[in-house]
C-alpha positions as a Markdown table, in Angstrom:
| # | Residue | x | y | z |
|---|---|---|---|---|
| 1 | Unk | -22.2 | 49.1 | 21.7 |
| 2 | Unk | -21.9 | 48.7 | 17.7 |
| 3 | Unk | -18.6 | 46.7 | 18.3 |
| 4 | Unk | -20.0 | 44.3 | 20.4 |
| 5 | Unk | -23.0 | 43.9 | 18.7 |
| 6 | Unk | -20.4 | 42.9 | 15.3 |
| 7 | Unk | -18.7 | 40.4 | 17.7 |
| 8 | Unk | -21.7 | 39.3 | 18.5 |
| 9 | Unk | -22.7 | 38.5 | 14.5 |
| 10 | Unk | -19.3 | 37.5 | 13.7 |
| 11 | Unk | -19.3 | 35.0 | 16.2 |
| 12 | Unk | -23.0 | 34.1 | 15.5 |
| 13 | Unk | -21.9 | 33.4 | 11.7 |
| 14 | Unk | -18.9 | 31.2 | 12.6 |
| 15 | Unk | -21.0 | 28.7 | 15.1 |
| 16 | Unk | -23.6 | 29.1 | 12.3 |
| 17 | Unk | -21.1 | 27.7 | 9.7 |
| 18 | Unk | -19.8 | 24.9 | 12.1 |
| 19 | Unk | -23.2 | 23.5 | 12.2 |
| 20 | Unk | -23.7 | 23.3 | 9.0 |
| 21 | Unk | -20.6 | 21.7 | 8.2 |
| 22 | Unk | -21.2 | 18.3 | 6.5 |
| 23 | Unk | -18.7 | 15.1 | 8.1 |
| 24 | Unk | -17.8 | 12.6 | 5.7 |
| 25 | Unk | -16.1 | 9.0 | 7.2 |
| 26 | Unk | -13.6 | 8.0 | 4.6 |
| 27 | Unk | -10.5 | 5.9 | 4.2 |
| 28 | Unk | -7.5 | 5.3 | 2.0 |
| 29 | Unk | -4.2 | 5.0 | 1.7 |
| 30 | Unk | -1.1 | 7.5 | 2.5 |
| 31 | Unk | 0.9 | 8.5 | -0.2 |
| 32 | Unk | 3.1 | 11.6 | 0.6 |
| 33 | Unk | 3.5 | 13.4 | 4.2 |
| 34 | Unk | 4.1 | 17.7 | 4.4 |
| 35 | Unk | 4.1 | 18.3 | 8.0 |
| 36 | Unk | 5.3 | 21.9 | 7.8 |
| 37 | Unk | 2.2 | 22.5 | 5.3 |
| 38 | Unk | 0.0 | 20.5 | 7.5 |
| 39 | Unk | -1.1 | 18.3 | 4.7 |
| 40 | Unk | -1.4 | 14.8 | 4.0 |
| 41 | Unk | -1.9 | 13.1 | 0.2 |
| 42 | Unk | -4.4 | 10.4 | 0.2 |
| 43 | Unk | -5.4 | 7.8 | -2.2 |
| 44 | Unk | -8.9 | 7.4 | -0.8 |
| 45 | Unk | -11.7 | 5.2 | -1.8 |
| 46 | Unk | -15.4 | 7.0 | -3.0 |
| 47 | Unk | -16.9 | 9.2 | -0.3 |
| 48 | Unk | -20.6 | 8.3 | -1.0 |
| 49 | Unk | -22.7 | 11.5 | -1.4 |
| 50 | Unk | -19.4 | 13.5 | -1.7 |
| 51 | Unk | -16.7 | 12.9 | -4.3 |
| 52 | Unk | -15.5 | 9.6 | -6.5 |
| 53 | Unk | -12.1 | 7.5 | -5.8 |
| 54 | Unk | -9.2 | 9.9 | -6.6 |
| 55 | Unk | -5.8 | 10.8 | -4.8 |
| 56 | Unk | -6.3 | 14.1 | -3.1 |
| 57 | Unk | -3.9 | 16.1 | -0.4 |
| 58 | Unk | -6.1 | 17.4 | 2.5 |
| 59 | Unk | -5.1 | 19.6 | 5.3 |
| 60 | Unk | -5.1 | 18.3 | 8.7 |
| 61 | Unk | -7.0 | 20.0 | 11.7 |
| 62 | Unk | -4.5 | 18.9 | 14.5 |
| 63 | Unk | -0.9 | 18.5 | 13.3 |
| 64 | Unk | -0.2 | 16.2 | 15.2 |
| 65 | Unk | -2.4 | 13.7 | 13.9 |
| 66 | Unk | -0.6 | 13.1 | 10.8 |
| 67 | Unk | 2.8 | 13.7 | 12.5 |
| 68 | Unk | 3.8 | 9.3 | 12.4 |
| 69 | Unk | 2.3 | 9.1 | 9.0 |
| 70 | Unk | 3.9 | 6.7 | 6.6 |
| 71 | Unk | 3.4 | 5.9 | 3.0 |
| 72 | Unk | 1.5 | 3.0 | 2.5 |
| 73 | Unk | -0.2 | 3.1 | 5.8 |
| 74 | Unk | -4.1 | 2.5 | 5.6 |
| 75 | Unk | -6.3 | 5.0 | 7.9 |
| 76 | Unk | -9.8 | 6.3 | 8.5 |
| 77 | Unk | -10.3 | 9.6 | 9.0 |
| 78 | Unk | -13.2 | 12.3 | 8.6 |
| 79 | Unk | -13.6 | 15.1 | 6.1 |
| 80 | Unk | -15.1 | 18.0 | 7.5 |
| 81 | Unk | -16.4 | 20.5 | 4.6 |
| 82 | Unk | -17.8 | 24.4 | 5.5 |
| 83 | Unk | -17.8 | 26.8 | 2.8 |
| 84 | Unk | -14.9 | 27.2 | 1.3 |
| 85 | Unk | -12.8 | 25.1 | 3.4 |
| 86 | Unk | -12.2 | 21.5 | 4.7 |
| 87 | Unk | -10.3 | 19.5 | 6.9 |
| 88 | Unk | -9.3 | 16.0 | 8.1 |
| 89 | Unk | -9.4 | 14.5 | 11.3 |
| 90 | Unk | -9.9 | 11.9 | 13.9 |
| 91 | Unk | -6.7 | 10.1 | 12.1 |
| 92 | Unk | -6.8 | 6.5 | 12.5 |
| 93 | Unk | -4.4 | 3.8 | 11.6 |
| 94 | Unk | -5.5 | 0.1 | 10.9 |
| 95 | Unk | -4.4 | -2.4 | 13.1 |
| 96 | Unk | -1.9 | -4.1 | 11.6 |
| 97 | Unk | -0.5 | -6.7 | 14.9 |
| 98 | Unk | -3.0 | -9.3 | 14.5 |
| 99 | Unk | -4.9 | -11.8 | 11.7 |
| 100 | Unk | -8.3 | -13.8 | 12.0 |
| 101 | Unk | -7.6 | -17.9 | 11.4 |
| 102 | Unk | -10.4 | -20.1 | 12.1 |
| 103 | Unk | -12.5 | -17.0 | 13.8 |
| 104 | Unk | -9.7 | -16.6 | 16.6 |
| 105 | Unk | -7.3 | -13.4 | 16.4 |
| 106 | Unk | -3.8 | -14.4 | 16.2 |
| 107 | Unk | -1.5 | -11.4 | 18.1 |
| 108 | Unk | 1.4 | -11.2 | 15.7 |
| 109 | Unk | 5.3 | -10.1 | 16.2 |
| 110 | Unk | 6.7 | -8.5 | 13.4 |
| 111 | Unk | 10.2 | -10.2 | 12.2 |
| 112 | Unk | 13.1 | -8.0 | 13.6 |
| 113 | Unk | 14.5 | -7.7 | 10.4 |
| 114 | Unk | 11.7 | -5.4 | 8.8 |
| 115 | Unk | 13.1 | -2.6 | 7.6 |
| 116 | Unk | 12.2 | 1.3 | 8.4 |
| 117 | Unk | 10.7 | 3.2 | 5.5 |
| 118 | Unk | 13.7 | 5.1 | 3.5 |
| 119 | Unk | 15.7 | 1.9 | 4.5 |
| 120 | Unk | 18.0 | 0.5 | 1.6 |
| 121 | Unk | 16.7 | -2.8 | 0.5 |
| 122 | Unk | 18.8 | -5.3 | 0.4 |
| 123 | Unk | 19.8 | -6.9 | -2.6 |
| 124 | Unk | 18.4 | -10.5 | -3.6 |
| 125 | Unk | 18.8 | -13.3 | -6.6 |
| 126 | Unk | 15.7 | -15.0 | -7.3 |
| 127 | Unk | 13.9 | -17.2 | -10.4 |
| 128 | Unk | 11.6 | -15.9 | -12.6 |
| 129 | Unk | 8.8 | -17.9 | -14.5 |
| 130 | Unk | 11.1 | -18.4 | -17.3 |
| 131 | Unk | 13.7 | -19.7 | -15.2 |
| 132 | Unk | 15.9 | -16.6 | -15.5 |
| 133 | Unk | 17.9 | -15.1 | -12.6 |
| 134 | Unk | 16.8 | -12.1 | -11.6 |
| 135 | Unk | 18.7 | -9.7 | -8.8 |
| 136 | Unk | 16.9 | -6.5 | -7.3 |
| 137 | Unk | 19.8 | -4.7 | -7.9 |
| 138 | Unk | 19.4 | -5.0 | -11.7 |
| 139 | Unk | 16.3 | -2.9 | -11.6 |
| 140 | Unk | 17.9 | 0.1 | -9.3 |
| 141 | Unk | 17.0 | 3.3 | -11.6 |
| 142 | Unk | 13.2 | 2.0 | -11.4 |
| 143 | Unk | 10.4 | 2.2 | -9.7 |
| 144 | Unk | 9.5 | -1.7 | -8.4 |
| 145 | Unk | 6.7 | -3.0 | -5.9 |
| 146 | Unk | 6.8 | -6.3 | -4.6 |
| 147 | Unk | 4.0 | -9.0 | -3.2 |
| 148 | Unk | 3.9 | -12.3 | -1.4 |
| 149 | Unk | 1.6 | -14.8 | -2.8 |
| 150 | Unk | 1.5 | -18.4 | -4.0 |
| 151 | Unk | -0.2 | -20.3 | -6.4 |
| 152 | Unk | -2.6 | -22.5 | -4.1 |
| 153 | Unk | -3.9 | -20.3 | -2.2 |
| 154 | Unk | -7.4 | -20.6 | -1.4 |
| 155 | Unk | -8.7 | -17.4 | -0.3 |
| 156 | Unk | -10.2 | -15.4 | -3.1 |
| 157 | Unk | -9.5 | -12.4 | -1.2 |
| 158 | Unk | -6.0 | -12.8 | -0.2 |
| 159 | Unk | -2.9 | -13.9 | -3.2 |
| 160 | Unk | -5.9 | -13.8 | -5.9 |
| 161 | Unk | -7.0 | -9.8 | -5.2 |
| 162 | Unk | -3.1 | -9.6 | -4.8 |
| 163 | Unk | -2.3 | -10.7 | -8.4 |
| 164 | Unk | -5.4 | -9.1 | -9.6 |
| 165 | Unk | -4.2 | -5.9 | -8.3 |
| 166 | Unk | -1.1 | -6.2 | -10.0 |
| 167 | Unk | -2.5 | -7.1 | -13.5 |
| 168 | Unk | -4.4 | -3.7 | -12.8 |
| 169 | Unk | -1.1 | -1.6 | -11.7 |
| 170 | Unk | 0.1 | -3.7 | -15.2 |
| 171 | Unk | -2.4 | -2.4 | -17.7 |
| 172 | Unk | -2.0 | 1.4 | -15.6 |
| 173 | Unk | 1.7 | 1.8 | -16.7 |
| 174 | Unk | 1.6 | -0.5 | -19.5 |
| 175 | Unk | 3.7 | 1.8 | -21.7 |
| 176 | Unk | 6.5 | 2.1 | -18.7 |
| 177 | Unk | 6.6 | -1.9 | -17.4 |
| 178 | Unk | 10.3 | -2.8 | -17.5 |
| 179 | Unk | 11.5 | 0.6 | -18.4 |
| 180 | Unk | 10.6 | 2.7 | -15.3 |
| 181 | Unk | 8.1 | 0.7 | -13.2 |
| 182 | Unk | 9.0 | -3.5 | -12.2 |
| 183 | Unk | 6.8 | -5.7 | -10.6 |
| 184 | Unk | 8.0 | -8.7 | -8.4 |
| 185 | Unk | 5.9 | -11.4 | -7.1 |
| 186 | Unk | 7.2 | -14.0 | -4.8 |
| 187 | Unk | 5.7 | -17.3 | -3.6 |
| 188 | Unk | 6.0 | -18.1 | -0.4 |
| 189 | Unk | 5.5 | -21.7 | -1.1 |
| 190 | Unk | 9.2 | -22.3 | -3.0 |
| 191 | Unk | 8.6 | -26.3 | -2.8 |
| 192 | Unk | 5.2 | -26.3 | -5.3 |
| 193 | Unk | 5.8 | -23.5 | -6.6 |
| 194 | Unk | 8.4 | -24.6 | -9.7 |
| 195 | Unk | 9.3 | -22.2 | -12.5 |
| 196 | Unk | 6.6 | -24.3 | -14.5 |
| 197 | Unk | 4.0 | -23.6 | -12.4 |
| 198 | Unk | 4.4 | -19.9 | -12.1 |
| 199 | Unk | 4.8 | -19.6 | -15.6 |
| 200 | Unk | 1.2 | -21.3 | -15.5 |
| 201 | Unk | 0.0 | -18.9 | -12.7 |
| 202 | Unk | 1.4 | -15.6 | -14.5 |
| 203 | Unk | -0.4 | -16.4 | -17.7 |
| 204 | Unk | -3.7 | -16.5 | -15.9 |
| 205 | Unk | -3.0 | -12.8 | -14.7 |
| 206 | Unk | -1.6 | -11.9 | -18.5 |
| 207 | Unk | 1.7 | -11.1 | -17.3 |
| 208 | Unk | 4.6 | -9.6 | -19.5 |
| 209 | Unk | 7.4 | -11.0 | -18.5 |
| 210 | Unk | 9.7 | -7.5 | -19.0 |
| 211 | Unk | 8.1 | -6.1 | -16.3 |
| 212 | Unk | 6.4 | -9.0 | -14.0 |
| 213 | Unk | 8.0 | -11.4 | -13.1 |
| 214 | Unk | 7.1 | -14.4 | -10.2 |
| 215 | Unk | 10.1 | -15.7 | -8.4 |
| 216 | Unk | 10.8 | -18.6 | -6.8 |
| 217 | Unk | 14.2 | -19.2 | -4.6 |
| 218 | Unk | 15.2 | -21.7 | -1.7 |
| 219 | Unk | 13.2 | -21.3 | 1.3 |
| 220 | Unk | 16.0 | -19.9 | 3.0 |
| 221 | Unk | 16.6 | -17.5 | 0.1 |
| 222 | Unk | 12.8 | -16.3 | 0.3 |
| 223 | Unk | 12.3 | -16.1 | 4.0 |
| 224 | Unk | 15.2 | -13.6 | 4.1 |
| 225 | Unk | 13.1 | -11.2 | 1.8 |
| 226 | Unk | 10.4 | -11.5 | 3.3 |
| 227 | Unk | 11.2 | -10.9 | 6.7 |
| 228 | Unk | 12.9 | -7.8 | 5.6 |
| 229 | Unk | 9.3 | -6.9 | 4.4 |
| 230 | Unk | 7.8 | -7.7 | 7.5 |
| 231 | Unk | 6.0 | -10.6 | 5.9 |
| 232 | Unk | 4.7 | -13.2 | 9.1 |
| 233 | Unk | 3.9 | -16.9 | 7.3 |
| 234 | Unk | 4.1 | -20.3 | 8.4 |
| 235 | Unk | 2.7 | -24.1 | 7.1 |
| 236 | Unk | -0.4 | -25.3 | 8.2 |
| 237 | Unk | -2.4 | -28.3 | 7.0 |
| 238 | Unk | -0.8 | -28.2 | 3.5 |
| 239 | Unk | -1.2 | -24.2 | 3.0 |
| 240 | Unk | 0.7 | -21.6 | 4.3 |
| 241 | Unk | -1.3 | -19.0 | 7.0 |
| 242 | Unk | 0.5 | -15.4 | 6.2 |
| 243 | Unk | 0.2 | -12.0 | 6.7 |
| 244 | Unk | 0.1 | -9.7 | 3.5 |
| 245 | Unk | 2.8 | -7.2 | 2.8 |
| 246 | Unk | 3.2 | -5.5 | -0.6 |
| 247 | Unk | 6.2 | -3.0 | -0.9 |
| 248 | Unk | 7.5 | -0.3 | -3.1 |
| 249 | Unk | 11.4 | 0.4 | -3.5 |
| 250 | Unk | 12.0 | 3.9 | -5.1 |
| 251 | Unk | 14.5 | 4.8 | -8.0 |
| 252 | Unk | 17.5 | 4.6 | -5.5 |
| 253 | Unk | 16.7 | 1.5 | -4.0 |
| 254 | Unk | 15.0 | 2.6 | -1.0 |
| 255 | Unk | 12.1 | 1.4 | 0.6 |
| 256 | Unk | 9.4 | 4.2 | 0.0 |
| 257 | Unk | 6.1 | 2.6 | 0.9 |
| 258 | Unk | 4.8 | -0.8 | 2.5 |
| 259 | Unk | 1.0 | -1.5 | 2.9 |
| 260 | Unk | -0.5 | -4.5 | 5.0 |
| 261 | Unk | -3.3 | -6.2 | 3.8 |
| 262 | Unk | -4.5 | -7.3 | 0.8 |
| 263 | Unk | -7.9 | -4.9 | 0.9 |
| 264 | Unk | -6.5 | -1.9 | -0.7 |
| 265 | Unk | -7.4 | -0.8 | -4.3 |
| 266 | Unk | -5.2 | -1.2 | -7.8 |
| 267 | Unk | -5.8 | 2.0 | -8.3 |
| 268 | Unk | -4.2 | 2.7 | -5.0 |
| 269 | Unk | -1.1 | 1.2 | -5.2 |
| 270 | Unk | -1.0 | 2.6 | -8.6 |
| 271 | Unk | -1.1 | 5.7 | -6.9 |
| 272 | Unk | 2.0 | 5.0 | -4.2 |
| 273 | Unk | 3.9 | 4.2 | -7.6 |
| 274 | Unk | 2.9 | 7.6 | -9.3 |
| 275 | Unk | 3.9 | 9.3 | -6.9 |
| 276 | Unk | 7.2 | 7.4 | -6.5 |
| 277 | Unk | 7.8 | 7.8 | -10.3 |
| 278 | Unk | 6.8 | 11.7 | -9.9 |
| 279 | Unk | 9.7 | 12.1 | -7.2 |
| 280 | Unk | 11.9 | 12.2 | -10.3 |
């Protein structure tokens, strides 16, 4: 009768525990995957009421739910904190097969030539603000994240928080730019964009040139990389309508990490390049 009656409490204390359990929606960015540990490391945004912006590994409820992980992939999830412990789960990844132009949702087909994650990227010769030639094979031994933009943009949210990001990622490893970390901008408006006017457009953002540099190319030349980055664009009315793709290619050339959108933080893709750098 004592044994069932220290059943009876244990099981009271656990149900106890799970209702006092606080839930926390948050979202971020995936850096690193460990299914054997169950664990999954995050670059999440601030959890209001719970903890600031940081990157963090948390430990998934269900395994499977972080199974098709990917670096650079942008999810919601829940934090789930009793006691000592905490988990993650309800897993979700953003949609990433559609954009919004003129208030109607365009279904999108990625290019077939978009390359798998761990993928070698192939290499490229491009020209940078200062009319130089620059090849991606010339930076293999670095760390080097890529973005599409272009110059006339008009959405302050789209090429602008792009470029902005990348100033930020700038000023982060200021002391390794051009030594161990590149970053590559390309327009995907070749035709205005001239060497001249991306030297214009890269002094706004404060860019060294060692270790940012905006390329320009032939149209053929550009739409070749960025295909292989998944990137969707086309003219319209004197613009270009795109999607947003920004990449990171690891020491050996591979590609490590690709997030769509252009909502994530500096700090975040700062973070998919730490953790790139801290691979070895």
């Amino acid at each position: 009768m004592t044994m069932i009656r220290v059943k009876v409490a244990i099981s009271f204390l656990a149900v106890a525990a799970l209702c006092h359990a606080k839930r926390f929606h948050a979202e971020g960015v995936v850096l690193r995957v460990d299914p054997a540990a169950r664990t999954v490391l995050i670059s999440h945004r601030a959890i209001p009421g719970y903890m600031d912006a940081m990157a963090m590994p948390f430990r998934a409820a269900n395994a499977r739910e972080i199974a098709n992980l990917k670096p650079g992939e942008a999810i919601t999830f829940d934090l789930v904190v009793s006691g000592t412990r905490s988990r993650i789960e309800r897993i979700r990844t953003a949609s990433k097969d559609s954009i919004e132009d003129d208030s109607q949702k365009i279904n999108l087909t990625p290019p077939a030539e978009r390359l798998s994650l761990g993928a070698p990227v192939p290499d490229f010769q491009l020209t940078d603000q200062a009319g130089e030639t620059v090849r991606l094979s010339a930076f293999k031994g670095k760390v080097v994240a890529v973005n599409f933009i272009y110059t006339r943009c008009p959405l302050p949210e789209v090429c602008p928080r792009l470029s902005a990001n990348f100033a930020q990622v700038q000023r982060r490893f200021a002391d390794l730019m051009g030594k161990d970390v590149v970053l590559l901008s390309l327009t995907l408006d070749p035709q205005y964009d001239t060497t001249a006017t991306l030297a214009a457009y890269a002094k706004i953002w404060r860019a060294e040139h060692l270790g940012w540099k905006f390329l320009t190319g032939s149209e053929e030349d550009i739409g070749r990389v960025a295909r292989a980055f998944g990137m969707v664009y086309w003219p319209e009315e004197g613009l270009v309508a795109h999607t947003s793709e920004t990449g990171v290619i690891g020491r050996g050339g591979q590609l490590s990490a690709l997030v769509s959108g252009s909502s994530f933080t500096a700090a975040q893709i700062g973070d998919l390049i730490a953790a790139e750098l801290e691979i070895h």
